[in-house]
N, C-alpha and C positions, 0 to 999 in steps of 0.2 A: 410789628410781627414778632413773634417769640420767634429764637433763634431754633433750628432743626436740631435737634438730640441725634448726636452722632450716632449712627447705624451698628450695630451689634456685630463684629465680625461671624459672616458667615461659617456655621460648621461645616468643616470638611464631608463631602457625598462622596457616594463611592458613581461610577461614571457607567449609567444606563441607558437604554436604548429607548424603549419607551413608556409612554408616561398612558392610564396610571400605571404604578408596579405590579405588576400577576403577581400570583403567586408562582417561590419557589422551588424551583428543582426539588430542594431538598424535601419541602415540606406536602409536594404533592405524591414524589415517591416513598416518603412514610406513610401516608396516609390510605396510599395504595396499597402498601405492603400490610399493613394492621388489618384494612377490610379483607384480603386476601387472605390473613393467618387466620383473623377471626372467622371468618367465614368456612376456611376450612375443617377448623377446632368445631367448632357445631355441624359440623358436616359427619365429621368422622364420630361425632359423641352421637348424633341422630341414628347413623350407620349401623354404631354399636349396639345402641337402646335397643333397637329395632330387633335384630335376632336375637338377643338377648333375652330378650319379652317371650320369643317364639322357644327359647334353648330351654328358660324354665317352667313352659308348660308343659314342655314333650318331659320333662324330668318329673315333674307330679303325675303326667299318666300313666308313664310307664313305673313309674313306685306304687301306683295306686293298681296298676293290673298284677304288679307282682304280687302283692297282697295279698291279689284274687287269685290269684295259682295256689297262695301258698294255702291260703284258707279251704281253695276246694281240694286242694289232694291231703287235706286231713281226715285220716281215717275215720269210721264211725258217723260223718259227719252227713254223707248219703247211707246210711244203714237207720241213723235217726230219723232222716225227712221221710226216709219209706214205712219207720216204724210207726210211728206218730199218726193219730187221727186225723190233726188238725194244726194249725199255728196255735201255740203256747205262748205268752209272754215269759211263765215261767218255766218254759221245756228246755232242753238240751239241749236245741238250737241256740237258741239267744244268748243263754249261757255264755257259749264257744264263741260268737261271732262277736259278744260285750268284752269279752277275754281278749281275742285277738285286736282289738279297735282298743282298747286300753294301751294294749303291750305296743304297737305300731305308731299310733298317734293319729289314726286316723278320723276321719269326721263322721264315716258311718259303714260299718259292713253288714250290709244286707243279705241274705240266703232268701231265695226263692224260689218257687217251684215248679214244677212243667206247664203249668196256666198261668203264672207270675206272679203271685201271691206274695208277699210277705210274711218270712216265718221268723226273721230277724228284725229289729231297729231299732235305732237308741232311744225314739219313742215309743213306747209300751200302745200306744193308741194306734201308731199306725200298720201294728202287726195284724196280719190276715186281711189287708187292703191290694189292691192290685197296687203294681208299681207305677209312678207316673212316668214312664219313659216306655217308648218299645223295643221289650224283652225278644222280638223271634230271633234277633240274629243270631244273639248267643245263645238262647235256647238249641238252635238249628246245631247247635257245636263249636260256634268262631267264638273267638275272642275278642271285644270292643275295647279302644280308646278313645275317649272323646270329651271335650269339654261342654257344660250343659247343668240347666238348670233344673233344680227336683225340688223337694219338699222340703232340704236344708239350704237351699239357695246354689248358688252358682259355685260348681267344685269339679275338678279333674278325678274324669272317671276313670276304674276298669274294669271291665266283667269278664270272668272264665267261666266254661261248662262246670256242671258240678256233674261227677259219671259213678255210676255204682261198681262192685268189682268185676261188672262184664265190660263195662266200655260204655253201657247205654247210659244217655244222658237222662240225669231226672229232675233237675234243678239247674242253677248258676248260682255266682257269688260276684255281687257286684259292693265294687270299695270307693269311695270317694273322698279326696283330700279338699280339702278348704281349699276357695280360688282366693282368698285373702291371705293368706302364707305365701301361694306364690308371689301376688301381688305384693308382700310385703319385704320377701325378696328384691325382689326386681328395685322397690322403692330405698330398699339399704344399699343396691348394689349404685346408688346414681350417685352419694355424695364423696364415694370414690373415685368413681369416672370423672365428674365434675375436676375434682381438688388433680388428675392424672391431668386433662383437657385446659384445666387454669395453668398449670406450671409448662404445661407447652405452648399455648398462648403468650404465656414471660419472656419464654425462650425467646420464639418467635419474635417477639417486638422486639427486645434487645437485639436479637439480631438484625432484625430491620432497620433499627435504629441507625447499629450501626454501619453496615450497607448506606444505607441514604446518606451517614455523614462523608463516609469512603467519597459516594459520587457529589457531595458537596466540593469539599476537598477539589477533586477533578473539573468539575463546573464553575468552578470560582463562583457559587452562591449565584448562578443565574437563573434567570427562567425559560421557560421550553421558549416562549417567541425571543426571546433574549437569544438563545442559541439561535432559534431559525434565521431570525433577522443578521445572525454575525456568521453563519454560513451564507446566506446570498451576498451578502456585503466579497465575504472571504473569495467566491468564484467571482463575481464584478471584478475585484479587486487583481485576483492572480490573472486571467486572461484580458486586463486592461492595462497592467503594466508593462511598459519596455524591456523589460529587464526578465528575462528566463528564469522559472523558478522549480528545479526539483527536490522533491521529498522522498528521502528515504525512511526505510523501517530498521531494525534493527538486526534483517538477515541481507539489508543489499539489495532490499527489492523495491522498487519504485511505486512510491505512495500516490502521489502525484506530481504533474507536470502540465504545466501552463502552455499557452499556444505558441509564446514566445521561444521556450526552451524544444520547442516540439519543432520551429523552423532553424532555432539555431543547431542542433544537435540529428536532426532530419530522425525525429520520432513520430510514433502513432497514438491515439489516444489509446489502441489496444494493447502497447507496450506497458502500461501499469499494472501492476501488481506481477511481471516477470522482475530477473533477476537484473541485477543492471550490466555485466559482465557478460549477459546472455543478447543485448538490445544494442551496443556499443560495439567496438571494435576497440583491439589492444592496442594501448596508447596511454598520452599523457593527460589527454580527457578522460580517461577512464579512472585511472589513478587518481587523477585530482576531487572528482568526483565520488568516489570510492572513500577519502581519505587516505588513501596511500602514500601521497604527496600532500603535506601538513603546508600551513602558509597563509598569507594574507594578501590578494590580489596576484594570484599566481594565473602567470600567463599559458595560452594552451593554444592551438590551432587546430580545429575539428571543420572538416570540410571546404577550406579553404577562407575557413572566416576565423581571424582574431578575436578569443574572447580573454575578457579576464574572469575569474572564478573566485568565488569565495564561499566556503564549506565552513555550517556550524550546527554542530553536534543538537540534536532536543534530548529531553529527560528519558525517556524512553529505548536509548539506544540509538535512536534512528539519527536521520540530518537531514538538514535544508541548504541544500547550495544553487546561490544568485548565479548566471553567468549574462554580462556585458560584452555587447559587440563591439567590438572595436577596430573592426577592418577598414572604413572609413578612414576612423583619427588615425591610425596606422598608414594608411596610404597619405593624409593627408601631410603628418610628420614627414612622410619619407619626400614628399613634394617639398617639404617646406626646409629640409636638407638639402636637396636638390637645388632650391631656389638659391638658396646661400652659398652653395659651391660657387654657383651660376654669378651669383652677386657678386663672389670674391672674384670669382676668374675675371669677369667683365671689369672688377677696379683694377684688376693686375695688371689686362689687355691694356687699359685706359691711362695708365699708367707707360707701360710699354709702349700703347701710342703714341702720347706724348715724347718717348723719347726719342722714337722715330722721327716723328715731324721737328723734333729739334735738330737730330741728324741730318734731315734732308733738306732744313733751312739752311744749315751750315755749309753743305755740300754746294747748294745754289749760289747760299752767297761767296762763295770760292771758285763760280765758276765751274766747276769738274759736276759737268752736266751727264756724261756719261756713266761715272761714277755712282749718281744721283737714280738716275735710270737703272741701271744693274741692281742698287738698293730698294728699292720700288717692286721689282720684278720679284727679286727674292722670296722679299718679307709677305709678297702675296703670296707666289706662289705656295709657299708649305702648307697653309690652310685649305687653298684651294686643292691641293693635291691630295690630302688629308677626307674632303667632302667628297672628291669624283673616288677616288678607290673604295668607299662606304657604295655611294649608290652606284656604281658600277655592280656590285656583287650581293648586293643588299635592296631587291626591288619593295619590298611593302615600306613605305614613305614613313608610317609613323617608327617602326622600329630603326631605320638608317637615320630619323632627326635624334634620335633617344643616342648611338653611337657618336654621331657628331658632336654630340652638346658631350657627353662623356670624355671625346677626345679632347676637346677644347678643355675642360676641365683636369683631364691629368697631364695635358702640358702643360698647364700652369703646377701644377703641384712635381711638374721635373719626370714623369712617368711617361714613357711612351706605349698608348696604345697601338695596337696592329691587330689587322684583320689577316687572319692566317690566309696563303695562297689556295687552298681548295671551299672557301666559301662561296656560297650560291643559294642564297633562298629566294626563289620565285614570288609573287605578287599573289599568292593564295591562302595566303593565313588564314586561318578559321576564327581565332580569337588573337588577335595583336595587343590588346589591352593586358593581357594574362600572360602572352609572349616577353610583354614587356616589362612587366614585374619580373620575370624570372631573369630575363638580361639582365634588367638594371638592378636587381638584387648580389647577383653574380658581380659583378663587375664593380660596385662600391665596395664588396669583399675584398674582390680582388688589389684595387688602387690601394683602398687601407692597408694590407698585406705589403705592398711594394714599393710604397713608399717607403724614403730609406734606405733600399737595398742599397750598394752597387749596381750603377747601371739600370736600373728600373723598369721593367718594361709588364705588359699583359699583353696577352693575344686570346683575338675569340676567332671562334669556329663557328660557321651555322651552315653545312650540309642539308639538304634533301633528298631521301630516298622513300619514294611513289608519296604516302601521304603520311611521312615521319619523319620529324626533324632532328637531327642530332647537335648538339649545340655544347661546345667546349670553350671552357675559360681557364685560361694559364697564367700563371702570376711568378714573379719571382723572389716572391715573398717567403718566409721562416718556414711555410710550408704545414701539412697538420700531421701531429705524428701518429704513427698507426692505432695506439688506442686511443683516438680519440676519433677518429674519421668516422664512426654512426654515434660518436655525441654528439657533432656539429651537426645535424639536420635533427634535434631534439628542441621542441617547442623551450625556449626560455634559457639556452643554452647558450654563452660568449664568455669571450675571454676578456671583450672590451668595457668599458666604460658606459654604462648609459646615456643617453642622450638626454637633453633636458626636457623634451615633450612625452616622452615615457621609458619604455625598456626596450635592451637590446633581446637577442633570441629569434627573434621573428623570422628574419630573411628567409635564413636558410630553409627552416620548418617548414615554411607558405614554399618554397620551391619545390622541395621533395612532395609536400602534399597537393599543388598543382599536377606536378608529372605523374601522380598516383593514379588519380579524378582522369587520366589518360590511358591510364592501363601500362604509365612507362616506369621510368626509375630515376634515382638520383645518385651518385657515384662522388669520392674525391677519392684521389690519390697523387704519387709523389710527379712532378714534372717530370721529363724525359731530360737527360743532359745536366742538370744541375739542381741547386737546390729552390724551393718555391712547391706550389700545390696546381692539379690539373684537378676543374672540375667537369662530369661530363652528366650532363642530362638528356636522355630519350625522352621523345612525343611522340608518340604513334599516332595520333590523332590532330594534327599540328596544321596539316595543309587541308584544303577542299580537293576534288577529285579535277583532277587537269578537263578543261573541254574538249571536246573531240575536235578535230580539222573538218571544216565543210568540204560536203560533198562538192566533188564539180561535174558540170554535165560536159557532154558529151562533143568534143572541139573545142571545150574553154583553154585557152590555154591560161597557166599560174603557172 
């Protein structure tokens, strides 16, 4: 077998949609635009011809009746036809009417007489012949124009009365111009129109031309099912992706918007084409969105969901910015910090334990059983004291294990939590999952804050009044100084470090925009008594409606 002749490297394609290739864009909107110029240019030159044809025959009859005006109000000229026996070739008539037809250029001026006669014509033969046309009108006294055939062929006529010097009619004078002069008119006036109709046709295509290459250019040389195919692709594509996708124009107004971005951002599909500043509420989603806030995965909080955003500009002005949920991985980081505090505390305890159960070996083996017992007692009792004073005043279970695991967690970190003396939330929460975020958002501020101090400590508050909870967290931490107290509830806002599963900012944002989504508020200011930060947050909407007491009937005692 001969060996395979190595394959020619494939020429670089440009990447198309379907096979075979249409035609394109370009070449069908040239081709549209030339039929459309050309067919206009014979439009407007047919247009033209048209009256033109009609403008220079009305021009030969009425120069051919002026003629005849001018011929019959030549004196002498009714005093002859009355003088005269008969039509003359050689009389005074013919004379005058050969004169005037010289001097004019006309084709033939006729005089005739009250029965129609011929007393004029440029044929000598056909004088004293009836005319070949009917003379009554103008005989009656009107004046004819009309085009029409006679005994010199086809010419633009006119006839006037001819009248003696009382006014009575005793003749006419009828004049007739060649219909070949006009016709030959008409045929010189075309290869100007033509050469007017060609160089607007030039125009026209160059212009089309370049129009067509303009939307080349813009088309990136494809064809109309090339575009259609890459619009359906385009909607598939944007309401099948995860990821929110809006477009703007170049005044701020919303091009489009995918289904995605329409649940993250709580839009309608009739918000498109409004302003975006008109659709949104003021904020750092708005801004970010807007381009106000320039950046590369900048974080935001809109409705209580963590997105991140990334805005980029198109050629036209406008932009396209992606936004990613990330409320999820955001809770799931903050579980996954939680879990590690959790991991640390429990090696500390574990640790701790061990030292105890060394202690209380020791104790044993010394005898001082007593002693041993007292330590026992102790070291229980703090935790224990620590879980009964939580659910003592703290009835909804999942929020008081969120506390306990908190407290365990900043006694090892040297912090002592405390639950203020006027706490009391009832077993009514409406949402405890959303409660819970904002305690335990609060409260990892807080320890971070206070750790370090002197003396260490936080305390929360969680009051109830009818179906609103007020909820305060104290720390004795550096505390936040007054301008900056509405930075810190600003999506993307810290002083700390980020974490290594993503960015800080969050907490506080998602807190104040939970208590919003309430109709409540979010507050920090300075502790009471010394230095550190109080924060307080209203839920107006926090509890369910207390049950009513059953009725009792009548002798029950309760």
């Amino acid at each position: 077998m001969s060996a395979a002749r190595p394959r020619a490297p494939r020429a670089a394609t440009r990447w198309r949609i379907g096979w075979p290739r249409p035609r394109r864009v370009f070449s069908q909107v040239l081709m549209m635009q030339l039929a459309v110029v050309g067919g206009v240019a014979v439009l407007a030159t047919g247009l033209f011809l048209a009256p033109l044809s009609a403008q220079l025959d009305d021009q030969a009859m009425r120069r051919a009746l002026a003629i005849a005006q001018t011929t019959a109000a030549e004196r002498g000229l009714a005093d002859a036809l009355r003088a005269a026996s008969g039509p003359d070739p050689a009389g005074p008539v013919q004379a005058e009417a050969e004169r005037i037809r010289r001097a004019t250029g006309a084709e033939y001026v006729v005089v005739m007489d009250r029965h129609g006669v011929r007393w004029s014509h440029p044929s000598a033969a056909e004088i004293g012949k009836h005319v070949s046309t009917d003379p009554s009108q103008v005989l009656s006294g009107h004046e004819v124009m009309q085009i029409d055939t006679g005994t010199l062929g086809r010419s633009a006529r006119g006839k006037a009365p001819l009248r003696d010097a009382d006014g009575t009619v005793v003749g006419a004078v009828s004049v007739g111009i060649a219909y070949e002069n006009v016709r030959d008119r008409l045929i010189g006036a075309v290869p100007g129109l033509l050469a007017y109709a060609g160089g607007a046709l030039a125009v026209g295509a160059v212009a089309a031309y370049l129009v067509a290459r303009g939307l080349r250019r813009r088309t990136h040389d494809l064809a109309f099912s090339d575009i259609s195919a890459l619009l359906a692709e385009r909607e598939a594509m944007l309401h099948g992706i995860r990821e929110g996708v809006v477009a703007l124009d170049a005044r701020g107004r919303i091009r489009l918007v995918n289904d995605e971005a329409q649940r993250l951002l709580d839009l309608r599909a009739e918000d498109t084409g409004r302003p975006l500043d008109e659709v949104l509420p003021p904020g750092r989603t708005t801004d970010v969105l807007a381009g106000r806030v320039t950046g590369a995965d900048l974080l935001t909080v809109s409705g209580g969901r963590v997105l991140i955003a990334n805005r980029m500009p198109t050629e036209d002005g406008g932009a396209v910015a992606t936004l990613r949920d990330r409320t999820e991985l955001e809770q799931l980081g903050r579980e996954l910090d939680g879990t590690r505090g959790l991991i640390d505390a429990l090696r500390a305890q574990d640790h701790e334990h061990a030292n105890r159960l060394h202690t209380l070996l020791g104790l044993l083996e010394l005898g001082l059983h007593e002693e041993a017992v007292e330590f026992v007692t102790e070291a229980v009792g703090v935790h224990r004291a620590t879980a009964e004073q939580v659910t003592e005043r703290i009835h909804d279970p999942l929020l008081a294990a969120l506390l306990v695991g908190k407290a365990a967690v900043a006694a090892e970190r040297g912090v002592s939590l405390r639950i203020s003396a006027d706490t009391l939330l009832p077993d009514r929460v409406v949402d405890p999952p959303g409660l819970v975020t904002v305690v335990g958002n609060l409260v990892d501020n807080a320890l971070d804050a206070a750790s370090g101090s002197p003396e260490p400590w936080i305390e929360v508050g969680l009051t109830a009044r009818d179906r609103t909870v007020v909820l305060t967290v104290a720390d004795t931490g550096p505390g936040v100084p007054a301008d900056q107290r509405d930075l810190v509830f600003t999506d993307g806002w810290s002083t700390k470090e980020p974490p290594a599963h993503g960015k800080r900012g969050i907490g506080l944002a998602l807190v104040r925009r939970l208590a919003e989504r309430q109709g409540g508020s979010a507050r920090v200011d300075g502790r009471d008594g010394g230095p550190g930060a109080r924060f307080t947050v209203v839920l107006p909407e926090a509890l369910a409606e207390a049950a009513a007491a059953p009725l009792t009937q009548v002798g029950e005692v309760r």
